[in-house]
C-alpha positions, 0 to 999 in steps of 0.5 A: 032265871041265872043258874047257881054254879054247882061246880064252883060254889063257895062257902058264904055264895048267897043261893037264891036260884031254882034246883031240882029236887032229886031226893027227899030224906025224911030223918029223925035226930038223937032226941026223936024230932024229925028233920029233913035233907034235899038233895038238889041238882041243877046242869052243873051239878047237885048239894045236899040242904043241911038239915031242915029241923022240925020247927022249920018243916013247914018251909018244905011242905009239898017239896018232893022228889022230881019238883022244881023248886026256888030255893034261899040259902048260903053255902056253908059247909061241915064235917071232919078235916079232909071229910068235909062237905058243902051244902046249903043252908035254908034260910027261908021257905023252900016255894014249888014251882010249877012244872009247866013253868020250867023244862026237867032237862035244864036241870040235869047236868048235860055235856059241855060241847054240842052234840054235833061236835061228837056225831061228826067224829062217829060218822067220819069214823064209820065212812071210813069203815072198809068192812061194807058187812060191819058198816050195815051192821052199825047202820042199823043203829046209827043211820036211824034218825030215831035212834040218834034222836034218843042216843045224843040226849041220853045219860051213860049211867044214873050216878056215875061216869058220864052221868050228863044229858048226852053222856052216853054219845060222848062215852061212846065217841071216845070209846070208838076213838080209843077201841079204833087207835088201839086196834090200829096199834096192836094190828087188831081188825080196827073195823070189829073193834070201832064196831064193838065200841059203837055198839057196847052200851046202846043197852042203856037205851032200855036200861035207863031212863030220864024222869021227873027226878033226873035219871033212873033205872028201868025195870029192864035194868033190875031184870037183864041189865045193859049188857045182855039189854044191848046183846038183844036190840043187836038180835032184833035189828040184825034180820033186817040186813036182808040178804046180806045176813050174817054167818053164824059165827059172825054173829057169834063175834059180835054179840061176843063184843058186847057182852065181854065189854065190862071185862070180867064176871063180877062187873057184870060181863056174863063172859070176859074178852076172848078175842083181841078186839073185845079185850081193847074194847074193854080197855077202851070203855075202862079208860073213858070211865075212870078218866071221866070218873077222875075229871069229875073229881076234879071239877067237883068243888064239893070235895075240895076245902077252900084254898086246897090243892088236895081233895077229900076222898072221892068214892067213885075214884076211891081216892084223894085227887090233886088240883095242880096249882100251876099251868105248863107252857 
């Protein structure tokens, strides 16, 4: 079965394509009959049915959050100028299908490139690591075969930057990137800051997950969340270095990295940056955000009109983007 192009859909495509269900609005209209809204994603990306009225609900009997389903329909789309949206309009009835019949994760969005492409990028930069203390360090993490195996496919975040199967390892990659060419530049340690960007975010491990409805939080995220989660896997791993333990202070240094990484208190770092190495690794996480933030806007064919240069406003960049129309040579 082909996949219906998200990212590129277009008033009047004809949809008759699988998706996964990743929400189920149950609603009521002004005159007190129920209706219903889907919300469905593929692996390039997710559009909400319109609504689904009462006398055609039997169409989406036994639909469910987390399900596969078969779904026929146009694009259309509504709404106010400069606020308007796409979405699918249901023309038939929405068919479930079996879960042993397909795989979750061809659904979910996933990066463009292979993950090998970003694994040999972080290995380089780890073997050329002079620091042989910082090298076992990240070795913990990085030359555990279990722990790649789980890191390469999990997400960055639920519903934000880097929100993809292997969102996470290429977040990642261009933080240690950015946190290593800054450090060079401003003559920081370059070995501490590509550490701390290697092992800001291997909380999400715990504080994410990849479920039968896509991603979702963990109860270790509405407990500790993934900055103080990352602080603890540090603890955990750090005594196997054996003899070759760390300093008191050392320690101090490097969970001091990833607890300082979001940069300030409201944004969920218990302390901001107190080194120079920790304030360029908050710079360098800020800058693959938001520069993925606004790559997605961009490429979000929902936000723009057909034939528009200018977005509508995007909440994750808080802002109208532009499509340029030309190309530079």
């Amino acid at each position: 079965m082909s996949t219906f192009d998200l990212a590129h859909a277009k008033v009047g495509d004809r949809v008759q394509h699988q998706f996964l269900v990743a929400e189920r609005a149950e609603r009521q209209a002004s005159n007190g009959n129920p209706f219903v809204v889907l919300s469905l994603t593929n692996r390039t990306g997710r559009i909400d049915t319109s609504p689904i009225w009462s006398e055609k609900l039997p169409w989406v009997e036994g639909v469910a959050k987390g399900r596969i389903v078969q779904v026929i329909g146009n694009v259309n789309e509504w709404g106010k100028d400069g606020q308007r949206k796409r979405q699918v309009d249901v023309t038939g009835p929405v068919h479930v299908v079996p879960l042993e019949q397909a795989q979750l994760e061809d659904f979910l969005p996933r990066i463009a490139d292979d993950p090998q492409v970003y694994w040999e990028r972080l290995d380089k930069a780890r073997a050329k690591m002079k620091s042989r203390q910082l090298r076992r360090v990240v070795d913990l993490f990085f030359a555990d075969d279990a722990f790649r195996a789980r890191f390469e496919r999990w997400p960055a975040s639920v519903n934000a930057h880097h929100a993809t199967v292997g969102g996470l390892l290429q977040h990642v990659t261009e933080v240690a990137v950015f946190a290593h060419t800054m450090a060079t530049t401003m003559g920081a340690n370059a070995d501490l800051a590509l550490a701390g960007a290697l092992l800001h975010d291997i909380g999400k491990l715990e504080a994410y997950t990849i479920g039968p409805s896509g991603f979702a939080f963990t109860t270790a995220n509405a407990l500790i969340g993934h900055v103080v989660q990352g602080m603890l896997m540090l603890e955990r791993r750090l005594p196997a270095l054996g003899d070759d333990a760390l300093s008191d202070s050392q320690v101090q240094e490097l969970r001091h990295l990833i607890l300082a990484h979001h940069g300030v208190l409201e944004f969920g770092s218990p302390v901001q940056p107190a080194t120079l190495e920790a304030e360029i690794v908050h710079w360098a996480d800020e800058a693959s955000a938001k520069a993925g933030d606004m790559g997605d806007a961009l490429a979000d064919a929902s936000a723009f009109s057909d034939g528009e240069e200018v977005s509508q406003r995007i909440w994750r960049v808080g802002r109208r983007v532009w499509r340029r129309p030309h190309d530079w040579r």
